[in-house]
BABATOR-934407 format. One line per 4 residues: number of its first residue (from 1); their letters; for each residue x, y negated, z negated of N, C-alpha, C. Coordinates in Angstrom, 2 decimals, decimal comma, always signed. Last residue first. Layout:
REM BABATOR-934407
NUM = a = X/Y/Z/X/Y/Z/X/Y/Z | ... .
REM end
This chain:
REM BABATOR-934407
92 = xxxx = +112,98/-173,35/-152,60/+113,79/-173,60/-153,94/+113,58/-172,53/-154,34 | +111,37/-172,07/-150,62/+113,12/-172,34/-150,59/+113,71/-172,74/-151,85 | +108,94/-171,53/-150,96/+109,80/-170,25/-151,25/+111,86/-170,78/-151,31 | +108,18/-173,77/-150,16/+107,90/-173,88/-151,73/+108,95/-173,03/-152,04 .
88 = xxxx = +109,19/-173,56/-146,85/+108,57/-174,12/-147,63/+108,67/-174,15/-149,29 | +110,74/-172,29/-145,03/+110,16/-171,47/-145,75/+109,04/-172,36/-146,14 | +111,80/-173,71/-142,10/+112,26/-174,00/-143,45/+110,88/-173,00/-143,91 | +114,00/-172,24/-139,34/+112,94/-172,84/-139,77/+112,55/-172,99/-141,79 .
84 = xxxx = +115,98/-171,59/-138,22/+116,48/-173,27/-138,38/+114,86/-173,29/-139,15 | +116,23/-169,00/-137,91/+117,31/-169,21/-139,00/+116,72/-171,01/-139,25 | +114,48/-166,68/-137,20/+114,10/-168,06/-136,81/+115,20/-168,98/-137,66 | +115,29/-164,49/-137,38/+114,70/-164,65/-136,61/+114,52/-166,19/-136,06 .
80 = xxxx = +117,07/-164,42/-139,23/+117,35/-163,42/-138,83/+116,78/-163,56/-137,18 | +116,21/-165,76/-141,80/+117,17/-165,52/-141,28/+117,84/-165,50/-139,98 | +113,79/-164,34/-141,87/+113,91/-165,80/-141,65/+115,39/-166,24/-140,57 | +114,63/-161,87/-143,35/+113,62/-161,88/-141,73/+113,77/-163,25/-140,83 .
76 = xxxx = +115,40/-163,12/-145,36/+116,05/-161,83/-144,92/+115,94/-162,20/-143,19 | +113,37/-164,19/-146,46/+114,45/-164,96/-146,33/+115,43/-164,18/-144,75 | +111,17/-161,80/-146,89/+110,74/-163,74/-146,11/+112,32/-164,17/-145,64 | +112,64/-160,80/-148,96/+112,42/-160,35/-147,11/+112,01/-161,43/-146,39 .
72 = xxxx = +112,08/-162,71/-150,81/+113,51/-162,40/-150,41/+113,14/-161,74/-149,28 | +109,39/-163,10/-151,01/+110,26/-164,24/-150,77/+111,88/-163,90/-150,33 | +109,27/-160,93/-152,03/+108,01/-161,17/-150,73/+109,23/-162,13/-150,14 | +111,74/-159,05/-153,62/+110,65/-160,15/-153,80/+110,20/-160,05/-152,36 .
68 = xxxx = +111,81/-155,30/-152,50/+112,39/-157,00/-152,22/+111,35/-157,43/-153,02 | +112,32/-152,68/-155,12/+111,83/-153,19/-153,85/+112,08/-154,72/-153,80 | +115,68/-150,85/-155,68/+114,63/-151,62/-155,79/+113,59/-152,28/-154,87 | +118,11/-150,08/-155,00/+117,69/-149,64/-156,44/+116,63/-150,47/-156,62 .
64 = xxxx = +119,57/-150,65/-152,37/+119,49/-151,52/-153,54/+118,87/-151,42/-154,90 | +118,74/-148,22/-151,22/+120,49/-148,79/-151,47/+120,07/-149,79/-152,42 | +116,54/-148,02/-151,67/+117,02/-146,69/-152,00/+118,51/-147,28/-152,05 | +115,57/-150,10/-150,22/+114,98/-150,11/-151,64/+116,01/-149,12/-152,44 .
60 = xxxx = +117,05/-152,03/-147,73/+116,37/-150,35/-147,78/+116,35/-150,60/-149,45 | +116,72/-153,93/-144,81/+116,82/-153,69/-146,59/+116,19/-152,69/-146,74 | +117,74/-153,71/-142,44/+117,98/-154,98/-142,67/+117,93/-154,97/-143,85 | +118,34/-151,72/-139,83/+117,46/-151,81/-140,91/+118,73/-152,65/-141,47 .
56 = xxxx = +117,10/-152,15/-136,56/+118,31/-152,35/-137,34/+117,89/-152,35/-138,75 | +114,70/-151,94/-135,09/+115,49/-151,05/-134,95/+116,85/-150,95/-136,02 | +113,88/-154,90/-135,31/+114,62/-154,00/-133,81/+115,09/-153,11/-134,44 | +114,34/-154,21/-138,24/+114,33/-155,29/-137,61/+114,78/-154,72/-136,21 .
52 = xxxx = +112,89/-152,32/-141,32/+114,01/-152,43/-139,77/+113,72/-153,60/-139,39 | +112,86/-151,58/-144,37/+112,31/-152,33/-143,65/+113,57/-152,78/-142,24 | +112,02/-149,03/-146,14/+113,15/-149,40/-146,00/+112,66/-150,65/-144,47 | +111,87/-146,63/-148,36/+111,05/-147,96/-147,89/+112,22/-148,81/-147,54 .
48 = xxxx = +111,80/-143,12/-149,54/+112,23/-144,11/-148,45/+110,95/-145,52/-148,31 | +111,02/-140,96/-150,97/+111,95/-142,00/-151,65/+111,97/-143,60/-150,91 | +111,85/-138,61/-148,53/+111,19/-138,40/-150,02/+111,86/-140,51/-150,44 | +111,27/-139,08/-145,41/+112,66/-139,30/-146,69/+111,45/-139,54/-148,00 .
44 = xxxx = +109,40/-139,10/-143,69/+109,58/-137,58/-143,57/+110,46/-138,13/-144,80 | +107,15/-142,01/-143,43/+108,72/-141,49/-143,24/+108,52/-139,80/-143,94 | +104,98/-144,00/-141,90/+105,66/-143,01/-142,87/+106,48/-142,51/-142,51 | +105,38/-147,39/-140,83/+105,08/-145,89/-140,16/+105,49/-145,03/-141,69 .
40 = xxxx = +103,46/-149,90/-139,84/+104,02/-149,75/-141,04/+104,00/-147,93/-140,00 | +104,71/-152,91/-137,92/+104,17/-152,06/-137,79/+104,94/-151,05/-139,24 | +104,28/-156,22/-136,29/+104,89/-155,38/-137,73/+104,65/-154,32/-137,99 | +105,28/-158,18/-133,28/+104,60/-156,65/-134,46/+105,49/-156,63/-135,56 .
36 = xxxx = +107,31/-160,13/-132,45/+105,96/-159,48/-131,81/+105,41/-158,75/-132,31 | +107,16/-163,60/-135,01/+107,53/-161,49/-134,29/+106,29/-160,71/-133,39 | +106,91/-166,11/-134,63/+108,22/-165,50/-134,38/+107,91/-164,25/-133,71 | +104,25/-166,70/-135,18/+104,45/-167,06/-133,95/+105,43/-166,72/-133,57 .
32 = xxxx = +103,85/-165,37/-138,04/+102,96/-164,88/-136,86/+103,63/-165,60/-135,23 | +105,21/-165,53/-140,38/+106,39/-165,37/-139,00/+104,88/-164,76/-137,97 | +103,38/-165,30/-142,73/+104,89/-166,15/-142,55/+105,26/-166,59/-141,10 | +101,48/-163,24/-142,35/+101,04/-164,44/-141,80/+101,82/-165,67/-142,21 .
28 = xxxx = +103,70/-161,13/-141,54/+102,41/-161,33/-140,63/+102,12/-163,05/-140,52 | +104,78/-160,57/-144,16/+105,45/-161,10/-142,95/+104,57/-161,51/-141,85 | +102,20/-160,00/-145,61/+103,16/-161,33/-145,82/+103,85/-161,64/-144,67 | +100,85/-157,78/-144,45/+100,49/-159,09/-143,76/+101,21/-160,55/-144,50 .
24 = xxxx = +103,77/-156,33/-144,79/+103,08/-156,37/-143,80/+102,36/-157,81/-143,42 | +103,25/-156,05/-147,43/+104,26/-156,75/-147,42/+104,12/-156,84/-145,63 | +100,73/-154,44/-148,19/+100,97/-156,03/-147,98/+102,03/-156,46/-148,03 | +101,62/-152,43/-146,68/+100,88/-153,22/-145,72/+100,69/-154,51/-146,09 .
20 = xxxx = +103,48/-151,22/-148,58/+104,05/-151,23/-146,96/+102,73/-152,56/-146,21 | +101,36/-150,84/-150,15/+102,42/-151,68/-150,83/+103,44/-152,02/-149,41 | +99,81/-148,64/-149,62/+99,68/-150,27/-150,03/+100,23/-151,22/-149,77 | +101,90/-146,78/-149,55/+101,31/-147,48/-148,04/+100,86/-148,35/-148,10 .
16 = xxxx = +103,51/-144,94/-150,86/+103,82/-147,08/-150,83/+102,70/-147,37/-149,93 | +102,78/-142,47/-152,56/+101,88/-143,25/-152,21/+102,31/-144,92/-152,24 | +105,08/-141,43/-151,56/+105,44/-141,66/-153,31/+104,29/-142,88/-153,71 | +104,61/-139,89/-150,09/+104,41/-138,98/-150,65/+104,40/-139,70/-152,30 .
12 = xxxx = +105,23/-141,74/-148,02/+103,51/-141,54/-148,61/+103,54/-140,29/-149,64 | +107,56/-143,96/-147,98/+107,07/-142,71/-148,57/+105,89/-142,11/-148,90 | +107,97/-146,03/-144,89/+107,76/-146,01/-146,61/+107,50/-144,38/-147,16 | +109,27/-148,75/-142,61/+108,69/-147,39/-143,40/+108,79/-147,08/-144,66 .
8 = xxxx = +108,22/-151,39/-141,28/+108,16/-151,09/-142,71/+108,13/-148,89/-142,83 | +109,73/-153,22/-138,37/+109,08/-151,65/-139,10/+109,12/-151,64/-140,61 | +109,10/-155,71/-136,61/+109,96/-155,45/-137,78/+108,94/-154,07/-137,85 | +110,84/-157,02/-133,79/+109,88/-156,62/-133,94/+110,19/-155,59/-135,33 .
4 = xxxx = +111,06/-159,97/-131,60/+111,50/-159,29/-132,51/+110,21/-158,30/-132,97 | +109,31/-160,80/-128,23/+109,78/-161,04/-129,59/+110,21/-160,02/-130,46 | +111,60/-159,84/-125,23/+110,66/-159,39/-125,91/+110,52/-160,29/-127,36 | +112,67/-161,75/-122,54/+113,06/-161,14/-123,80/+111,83/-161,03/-124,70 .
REM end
């Protein structure tokens, strides 16, 4: 079984790509021994940042009227991937 593997897409039209990569090496250097890749791709959706998991999108900005804390996709992903492991400082 392959490790998990998360997608950040984003809107280059609404210039996120920054903003796609450091949320990138947050998950990166959180979950380096959990996921097999993080990979950031642009999207063709005027608007769109929306972060997949395999394929399953897990938080989209455009349904929730906003982008995640670091700490709330941390949770999200945590979750999701490694549920028994503890965050650290981010848990309180």
């Amino acid at each position: 079984m392959s490790p998990p593997r998360v997608e950040i897409q984003y809107c280059p039209r609404c210039k996120w790509l920054l903003r796609a990569g450091w949320y990138a090496q947050e998950l990166l250097s959180t979950f380096e021994a959990e996921l097999g890749s993080v990979t950031i791709s642009p999207s063709q959706v005027a608007g769109r940042f929306d972060f997949l998991l395999d394929d399953k999108l897990v938080f989209s900005r455009k349904a929730e009227g906003r982008f995640p804390e670091a700490k709330e996709i941390k949770r999200v992903i945590r979750d999701l991937v490694a549920p028994d492991r503890n965050l650290g400082h981010i848990e309180n």
